[in-house]
N, C-alpha and C positions, 0 to 999 in steps of 0.2 A: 182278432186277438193279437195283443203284441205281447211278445217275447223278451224277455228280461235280455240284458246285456250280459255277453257273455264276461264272465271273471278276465282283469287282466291280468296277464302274468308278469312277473318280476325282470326288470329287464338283467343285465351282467352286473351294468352299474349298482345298480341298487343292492346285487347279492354283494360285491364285492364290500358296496359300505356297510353291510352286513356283516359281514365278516372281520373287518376289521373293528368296525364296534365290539362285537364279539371279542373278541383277543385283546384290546384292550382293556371293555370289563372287567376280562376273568386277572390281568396281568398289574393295572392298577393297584387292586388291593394287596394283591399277592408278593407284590413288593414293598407296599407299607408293612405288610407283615414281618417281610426278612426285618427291615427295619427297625420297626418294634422290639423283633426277638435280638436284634444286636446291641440296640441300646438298652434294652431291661434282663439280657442275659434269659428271657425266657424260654428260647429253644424249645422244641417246637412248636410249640403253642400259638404264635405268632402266625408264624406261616401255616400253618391248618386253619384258622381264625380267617384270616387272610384268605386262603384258598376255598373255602365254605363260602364269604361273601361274595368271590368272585366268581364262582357258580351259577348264586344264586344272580346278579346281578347280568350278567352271561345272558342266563335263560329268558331272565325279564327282558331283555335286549332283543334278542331274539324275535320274542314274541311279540313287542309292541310294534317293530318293525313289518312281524309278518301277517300281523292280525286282519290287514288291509283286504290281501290277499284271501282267505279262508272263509 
């Protein structure tokens, strides 16, 4: 019987372009927002708008990245 290969793990590089994927996700929207709220005067609503999608956009990063892995 053969044995499945073992899972391989994520090397530095790949966390680190994880990471920075990551932070640019969440920091992208998050500045269209301030954006938003400076030219439509909508305070705060921009940047929570803003900060919401880049959460969510974040997570999904994250995860399509790490799904290899799991």
């Amino acid at each position: 019987m053969s044995s499945a290969p073992a899972p391989r793990k994520p090397t530095g590089a790949e966390l680190a372009g994880m990471g920075v994927s990551s932070a640019v996700a969440l920091i992208v929207p998050l500045l269209i927002g301030v954006a938003v709220d400076h030219f439509l005067k909508t305070s705060p609503f921009g940047v929570l708008i803003g900060l919401l999608v880049g959460i969510t956009a974040s997570c999904y990063s994250v995860f399509a990245q790490f799904r290899r892995y799991i």
